[in-house]
C-alpha positions as CSV (number, residue, x, y, z in Angstrom):
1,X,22.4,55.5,94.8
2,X,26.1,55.9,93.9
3,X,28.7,53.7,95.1
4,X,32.2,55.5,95.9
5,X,35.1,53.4,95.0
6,X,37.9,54.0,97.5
7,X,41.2,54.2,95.6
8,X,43.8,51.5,96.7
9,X,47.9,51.4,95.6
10,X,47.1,48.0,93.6
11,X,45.1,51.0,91.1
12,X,48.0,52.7,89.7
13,X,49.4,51.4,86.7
14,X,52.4,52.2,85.1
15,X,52.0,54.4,81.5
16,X,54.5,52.8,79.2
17,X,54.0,55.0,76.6
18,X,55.0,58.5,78.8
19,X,57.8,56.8,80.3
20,X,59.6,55.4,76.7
21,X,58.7,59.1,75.4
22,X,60.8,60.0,78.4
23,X,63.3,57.7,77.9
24,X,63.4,59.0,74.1
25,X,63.9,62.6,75.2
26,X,66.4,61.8,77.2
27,X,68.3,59.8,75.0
28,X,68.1,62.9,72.2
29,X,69.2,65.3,75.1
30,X,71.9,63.5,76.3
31,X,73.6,63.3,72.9
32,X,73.4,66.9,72.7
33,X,75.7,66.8,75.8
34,X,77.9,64.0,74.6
35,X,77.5,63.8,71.2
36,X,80.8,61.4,71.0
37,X,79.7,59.0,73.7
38,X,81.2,56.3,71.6
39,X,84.7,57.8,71.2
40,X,85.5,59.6,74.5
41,X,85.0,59.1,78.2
42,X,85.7,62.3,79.9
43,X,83.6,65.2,79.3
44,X,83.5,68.2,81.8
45,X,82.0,71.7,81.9
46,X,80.9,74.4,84.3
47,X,77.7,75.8,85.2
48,X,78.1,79.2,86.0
49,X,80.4,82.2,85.1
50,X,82.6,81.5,88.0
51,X,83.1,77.8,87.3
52,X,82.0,76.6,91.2
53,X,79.5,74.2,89.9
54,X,80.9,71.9,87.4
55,X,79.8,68.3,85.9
56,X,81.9,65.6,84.9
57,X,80.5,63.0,82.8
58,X,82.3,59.1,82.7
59,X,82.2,56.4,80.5
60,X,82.1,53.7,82.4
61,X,81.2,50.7,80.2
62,X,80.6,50.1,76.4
63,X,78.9,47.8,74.4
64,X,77.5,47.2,70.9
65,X,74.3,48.3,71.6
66,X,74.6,50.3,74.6
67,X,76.7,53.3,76.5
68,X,76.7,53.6,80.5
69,X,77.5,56.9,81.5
70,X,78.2,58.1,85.1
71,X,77.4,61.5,85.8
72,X,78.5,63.9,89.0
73,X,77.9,67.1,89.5
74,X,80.5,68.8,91.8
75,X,80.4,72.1,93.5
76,X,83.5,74.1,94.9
77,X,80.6,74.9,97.9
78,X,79.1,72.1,99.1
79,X,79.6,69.8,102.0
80,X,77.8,66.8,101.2
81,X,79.0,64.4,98.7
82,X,78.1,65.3,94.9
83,X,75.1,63.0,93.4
84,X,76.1,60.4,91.0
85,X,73.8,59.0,88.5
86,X,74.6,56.2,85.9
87,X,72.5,56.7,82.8
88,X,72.6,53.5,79.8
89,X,72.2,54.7,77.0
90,X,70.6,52.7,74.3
91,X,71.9,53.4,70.8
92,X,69.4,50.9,68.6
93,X,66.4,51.9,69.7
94,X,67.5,55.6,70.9
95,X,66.2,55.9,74.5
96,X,68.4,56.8,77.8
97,X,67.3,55.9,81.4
98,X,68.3,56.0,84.9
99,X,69.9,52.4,85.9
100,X,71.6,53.8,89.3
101,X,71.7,56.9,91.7
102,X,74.2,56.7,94.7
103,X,73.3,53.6,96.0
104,X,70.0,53.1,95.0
105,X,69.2,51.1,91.5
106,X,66.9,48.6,90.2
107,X,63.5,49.8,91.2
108,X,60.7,48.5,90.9
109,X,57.4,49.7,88.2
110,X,55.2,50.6,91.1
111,X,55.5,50.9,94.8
112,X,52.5,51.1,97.4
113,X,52.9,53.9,99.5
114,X,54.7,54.8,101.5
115,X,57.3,52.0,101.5
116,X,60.7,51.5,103.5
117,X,62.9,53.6,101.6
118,X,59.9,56.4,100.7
119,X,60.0,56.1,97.0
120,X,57.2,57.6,94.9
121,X,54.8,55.3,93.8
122,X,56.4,55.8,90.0
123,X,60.0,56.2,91.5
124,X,61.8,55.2,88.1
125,X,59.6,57.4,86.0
126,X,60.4,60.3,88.4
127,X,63.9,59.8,88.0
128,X,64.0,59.6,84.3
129,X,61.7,63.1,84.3
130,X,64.8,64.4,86.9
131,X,67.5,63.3,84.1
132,X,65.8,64.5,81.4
133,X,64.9,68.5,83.4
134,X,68.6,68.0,84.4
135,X,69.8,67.9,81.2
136,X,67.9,70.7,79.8
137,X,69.7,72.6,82.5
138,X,72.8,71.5,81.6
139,X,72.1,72.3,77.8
140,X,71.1,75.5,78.4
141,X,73.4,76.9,81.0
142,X,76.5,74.6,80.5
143,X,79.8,76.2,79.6
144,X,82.9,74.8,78.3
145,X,86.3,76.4,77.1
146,X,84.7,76.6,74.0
147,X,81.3,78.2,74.8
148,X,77.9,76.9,75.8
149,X,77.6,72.9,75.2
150,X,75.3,72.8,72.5
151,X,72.4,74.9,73.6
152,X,68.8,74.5,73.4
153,X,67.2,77.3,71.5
């Protein structure tokens, strides 16, 4: 006779490994983007043709080791208030993550589910995978004055 196991929340465990290769991606992406993170701190350009869309990426703090970015994306169309994310990027090891999104930031590895605010279970890895498909969009459909930003083949 089998025994079913029921699956509880205290099962999942975090994978380390896909969320630094994340983190690494992003990192790689991002300086694509902003490839002189170091020396400016306004960078802008448009997402469409008509220039309605349009992100504006901030410096916001610097440090010997790292770079925190803010990130908004602003359209001429919408009502609601644009998203913000802050994104540190870590220039001695090469990896980029999520540290704040509106007012949401330090999360936790794992949450059960569901949970007061309705995070996923791997809410920081989920935001990191977000940043890093962002930025792909970005890469690929970004225009600036002087063309597309550095575009993925």
């Amino acid at each position: 006779m089998v025994a079913l196991r029921i699956r509880t929340d205290n099962d999942y465990v975090v994978n380390l490994k896909h969320h630094h290769t994340q983190c690494e991606l992003n990192f790689h992406l991002m300086m694509g983007l902003v490839p002189n993170c170091r020396e400016s701190a306004l960078w802008q350009f448009h997402l469409d043709d008509a220039a309605a869309t349009a992100v504006v990426i901030h410096r916001i703090d610097e440090a010997p080791f790292t770079t925190t970015l803010e990130i908004t994306q602003v359209s001429q169309f919408s009502v609601l208030s644009p998203p913000k994310i802050q994104v540190r990027l870590y220039h001695d090891v090469e990896m980029a993550e999520v540290v704040a999104w509106d007012n949401h930031r330090h999360w936790q590895p794992v949450y059960s589910y569901p949970n007061k605010r309705m995070y996923q279970r791997d809410e920081k890895l989920a935001l990191n995978r977000f940043l890093g498909e962002w930025l792909v969009y970005c890469r690929k459909l970004g225009l600036s004055s002087e063309g597309f930003v550095n575009p993925l083949p």
